[in-house]
C-alpha positions in Angstrom: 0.0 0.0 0.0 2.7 2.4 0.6 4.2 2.1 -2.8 0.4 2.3 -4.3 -0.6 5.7 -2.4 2.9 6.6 -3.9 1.9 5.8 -7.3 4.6 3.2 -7.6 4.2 0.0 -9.2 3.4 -3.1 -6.9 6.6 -5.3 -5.4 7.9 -7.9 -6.5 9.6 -11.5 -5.3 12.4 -13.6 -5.7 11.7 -17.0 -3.7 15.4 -17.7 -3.1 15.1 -20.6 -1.5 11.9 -23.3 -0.3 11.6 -20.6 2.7 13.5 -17.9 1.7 12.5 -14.9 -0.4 13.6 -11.1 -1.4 11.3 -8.3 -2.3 12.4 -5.6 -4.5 10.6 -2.6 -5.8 11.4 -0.7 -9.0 11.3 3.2 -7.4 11.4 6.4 -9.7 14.9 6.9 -8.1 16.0 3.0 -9.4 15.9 -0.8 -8.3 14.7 -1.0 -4.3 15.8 -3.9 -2.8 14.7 -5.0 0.9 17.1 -7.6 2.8 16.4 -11.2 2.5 13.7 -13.1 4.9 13.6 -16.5 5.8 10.8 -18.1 7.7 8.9 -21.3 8.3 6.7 -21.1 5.3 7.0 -19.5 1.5 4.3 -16.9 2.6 6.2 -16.0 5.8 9.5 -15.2 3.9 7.3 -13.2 1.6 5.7 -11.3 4.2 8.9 -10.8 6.4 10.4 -9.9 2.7 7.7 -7.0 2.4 8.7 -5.7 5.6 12.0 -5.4 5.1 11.1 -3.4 1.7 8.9 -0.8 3.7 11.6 -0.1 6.3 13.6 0.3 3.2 11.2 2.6 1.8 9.6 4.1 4.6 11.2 7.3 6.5 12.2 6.9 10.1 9.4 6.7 12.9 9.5 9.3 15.2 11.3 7.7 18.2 9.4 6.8 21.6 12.4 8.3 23.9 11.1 12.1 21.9 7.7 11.9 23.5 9.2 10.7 27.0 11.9 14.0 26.9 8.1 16.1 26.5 7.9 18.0 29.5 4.6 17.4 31.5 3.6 21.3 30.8 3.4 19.9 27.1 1.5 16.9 28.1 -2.3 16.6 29.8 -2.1 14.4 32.5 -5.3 12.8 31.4 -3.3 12.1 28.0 0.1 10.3 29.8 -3.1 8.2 31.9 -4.5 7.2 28.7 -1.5 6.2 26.9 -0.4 4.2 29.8 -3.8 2.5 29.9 -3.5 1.9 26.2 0.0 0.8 26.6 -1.0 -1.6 29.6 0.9 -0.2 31.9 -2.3 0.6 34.1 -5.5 -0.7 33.9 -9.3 -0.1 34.8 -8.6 3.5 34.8 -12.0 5.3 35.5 -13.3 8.7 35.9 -16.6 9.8 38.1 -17.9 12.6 38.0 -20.4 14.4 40.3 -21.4 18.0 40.8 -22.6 20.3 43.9 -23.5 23.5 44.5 -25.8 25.9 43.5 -26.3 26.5 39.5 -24.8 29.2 38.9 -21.7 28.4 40.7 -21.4 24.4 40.4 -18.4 22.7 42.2 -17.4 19.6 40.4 -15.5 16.6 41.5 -14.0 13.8 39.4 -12.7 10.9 41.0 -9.9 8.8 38.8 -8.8 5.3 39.8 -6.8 2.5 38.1 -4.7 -0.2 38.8 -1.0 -0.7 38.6 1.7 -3.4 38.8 2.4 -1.8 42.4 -1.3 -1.5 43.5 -4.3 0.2 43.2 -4.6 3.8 43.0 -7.8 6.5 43.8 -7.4 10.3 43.6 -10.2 12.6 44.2 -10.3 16.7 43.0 -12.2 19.8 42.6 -13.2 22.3 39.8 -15.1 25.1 38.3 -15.6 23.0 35.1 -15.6 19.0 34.9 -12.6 19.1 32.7 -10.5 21.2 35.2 -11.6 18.6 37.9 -10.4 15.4 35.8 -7.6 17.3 34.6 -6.6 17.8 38.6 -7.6 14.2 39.3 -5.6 12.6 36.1 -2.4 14.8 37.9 -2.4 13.4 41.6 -3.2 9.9 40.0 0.0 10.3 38.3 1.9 11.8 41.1 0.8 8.9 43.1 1.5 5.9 40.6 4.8 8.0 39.0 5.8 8.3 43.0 5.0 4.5 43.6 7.1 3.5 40.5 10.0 5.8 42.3 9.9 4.1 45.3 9.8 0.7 44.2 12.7 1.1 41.2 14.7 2.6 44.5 13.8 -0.7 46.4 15.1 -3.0 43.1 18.1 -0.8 43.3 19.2 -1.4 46.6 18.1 -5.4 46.6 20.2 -5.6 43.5 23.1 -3.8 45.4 22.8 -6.0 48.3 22.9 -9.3 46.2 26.5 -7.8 43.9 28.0 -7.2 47.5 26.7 -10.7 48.6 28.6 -12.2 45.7 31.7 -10.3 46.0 31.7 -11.3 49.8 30.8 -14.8 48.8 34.0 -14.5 46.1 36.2 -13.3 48.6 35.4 -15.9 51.1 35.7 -19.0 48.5 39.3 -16.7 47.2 40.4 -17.2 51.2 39.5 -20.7 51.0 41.3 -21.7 48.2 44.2 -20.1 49.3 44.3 -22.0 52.5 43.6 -25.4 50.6 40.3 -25.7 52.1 37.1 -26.9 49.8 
């Protein structure tokens, strides 16, 4: 498809082998030739063959480390929740919404919860308009799940210090043992 919405003629294939093949693509600019696939089946190398071609072809994807540099005054925190939850980093998330007050002045609150690989999470907030609330809610969930994630990389940290000191003790206590011709 991308050589078609390119007006380029289709690809083509050289079966190289019983499960081997090549795709190659004759481009305005001359002969485009992806790297060779092999797979368990004809139709596999072909298909792996094709994607080879179109990363040939295709520019560069914008890189994921660009959007995690974004600063989180570029970013809605209600749009770093989603694409966690679409990601599957956290699940369930949910918004409620209620109001109070009088009309003309209504107060409302949004309530966001979802769970995480380190528990469950709940933030409650306020605001003039329900978008400012579940814009405020979305933030402390992240705070508190961002905070979590923190805490517990902290806690792998240090258990992974304490084991590479545990070997190097371990070392040095089999090195003194060997030296004194003991098993």
């Amino acid at each position: 498809m991308y050589s078609q919405a390119r007006g380029w003629p289709t690809a083509r294939y050289i079966e190289t082998g019983e499960r081997s093949a090549l795709a190659f693509l004759p481009a305005p600019d001359g002969l485009v030739v992806g790297a060779p696939s092999r797979a368990a089946t004809a139709k596999a190398a072909r298909a792996g063959a094709a994607l080879a071609l179109l990363r040939d072809l295709a520019p560069p994807a914008r890189s994921q480390t660009w959007d995690s540099e974004r600063t989180a005054a570029d970013r809605s925190p209600v749009t770093v929740l989603n694409e966690r939850a679409q990601t599957g980093i956290v699940s369930d998330l949910c918004y409620q919404h209620d109001a109070s007050g009088p009309p003309h002045a209504p107060v409302f609150t949004c309530t966001a919860s979802c769970a995480h690989a380190t528990g469950s999470y709940t933030c409650a907030a306020e605001g003039r308009t329900k978008n400012e609330a579940k814009t405020a809610a979305a933030a402390g969930l992240l705070d508190q799940i961002t905070e979590q994630e923190r805490s517990a990389a902290a806690q792998l940290a240090r258990a992974a210090e304490r084991r590479r000191a545990a070997r190097g003790h371990l070392r040095a206590a089999a090195a003194g043992r060997l030296r004194a011709g003991l098993p």
